[in-house]
N, C-alpha and C positions, 0 to 999 in steps of 0.2 A: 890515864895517859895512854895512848893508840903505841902500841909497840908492834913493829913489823920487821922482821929479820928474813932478807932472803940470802939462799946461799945455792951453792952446787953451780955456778957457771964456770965459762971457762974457756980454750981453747980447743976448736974441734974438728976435723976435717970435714968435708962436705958427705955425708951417707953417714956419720957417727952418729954418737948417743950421749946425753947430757938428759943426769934428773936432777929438778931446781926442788928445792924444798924452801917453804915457808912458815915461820913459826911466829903467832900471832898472839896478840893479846887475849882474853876472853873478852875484853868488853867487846875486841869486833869480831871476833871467830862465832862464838856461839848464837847460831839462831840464823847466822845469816847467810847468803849467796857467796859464797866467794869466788875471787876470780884471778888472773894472772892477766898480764896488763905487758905493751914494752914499747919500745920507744927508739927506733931508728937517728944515728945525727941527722937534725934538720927537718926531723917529720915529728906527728903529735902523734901521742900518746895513744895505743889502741887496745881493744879486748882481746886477748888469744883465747880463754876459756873459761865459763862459768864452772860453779859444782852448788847446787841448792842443800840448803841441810840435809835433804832424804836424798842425798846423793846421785839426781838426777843431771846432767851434762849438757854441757851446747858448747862450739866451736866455730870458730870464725872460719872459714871454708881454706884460705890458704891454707889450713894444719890439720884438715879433718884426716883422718886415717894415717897420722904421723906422728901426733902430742895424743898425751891420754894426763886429764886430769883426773887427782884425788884429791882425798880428805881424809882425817884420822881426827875425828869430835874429839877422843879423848887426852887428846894431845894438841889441840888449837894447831896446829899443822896440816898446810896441802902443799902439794905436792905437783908437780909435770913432768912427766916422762918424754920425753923429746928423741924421736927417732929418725931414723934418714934426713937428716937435718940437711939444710941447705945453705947457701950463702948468704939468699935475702933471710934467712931468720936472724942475722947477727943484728943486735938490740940491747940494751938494758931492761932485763925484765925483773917488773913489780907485783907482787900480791895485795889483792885489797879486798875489802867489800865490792858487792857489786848493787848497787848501780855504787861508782867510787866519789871518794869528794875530790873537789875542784883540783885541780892539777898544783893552785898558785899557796895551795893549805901544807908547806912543806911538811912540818909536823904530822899532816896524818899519813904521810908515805914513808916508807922504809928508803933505806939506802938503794936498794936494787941488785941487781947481779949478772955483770955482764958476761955474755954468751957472743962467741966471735967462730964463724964459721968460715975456715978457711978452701978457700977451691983445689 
């Protein structure tokens, strides 16, 4: 069974700091891309940041040189560092594999954790 626990969201003013932590199953942690995902009211579901098993990165340009993703293999745990945060980043943010499954598979996503940036 796909277990996905995210936590660390919150309330935050706009220039503040929020780290989301994810704690994952092995069947989908190990081996694979993972990624942080989030989800505006009203808008679809989108990538904020990969991390490849050898710890290599990629970033959706709205959050490059502001988020910093991780990973910790021996703890099924990643991680985003969320700096000078802004307003449009207020979302529901998810961990998943990456490439993720379908949106409508409630079961393989976690609950989420929402992050609310205030001006």
């Amino acid at each position: 069974q796909v277990q996905l626990v995210e936590s660390g969201g919150g309330l935050v003013q706009a220039g503040g700091s929020l780290r989301l932590s994810c704690a994952a199953s092995r069947s989908i942690f190990s081996g694979n891309t993972m990624a942080w995902y989030r989800q505006a009211p009203g808008k679809q579901r989108d990538m904020v940041a990969t991390i490849t098993r050898g710890y290599s990165t990629n970033y959706d340009d709205s959050v490059k040189g502001r988020f910093t993703i991780s990973r910790d293999n021996a703890k099924n745990t990643v991680y985003l560092q969320m700096n000078s945060l802004k307003t449009e980043d207020t979302a529901v943010y998810y961990c998943n594999r990456n490439p993720p499954p379908a949106q409508y598979l409630l079961d393989s996503w976690g609950q989420g954790t929402q992050v609310t940036v205030s001006s």
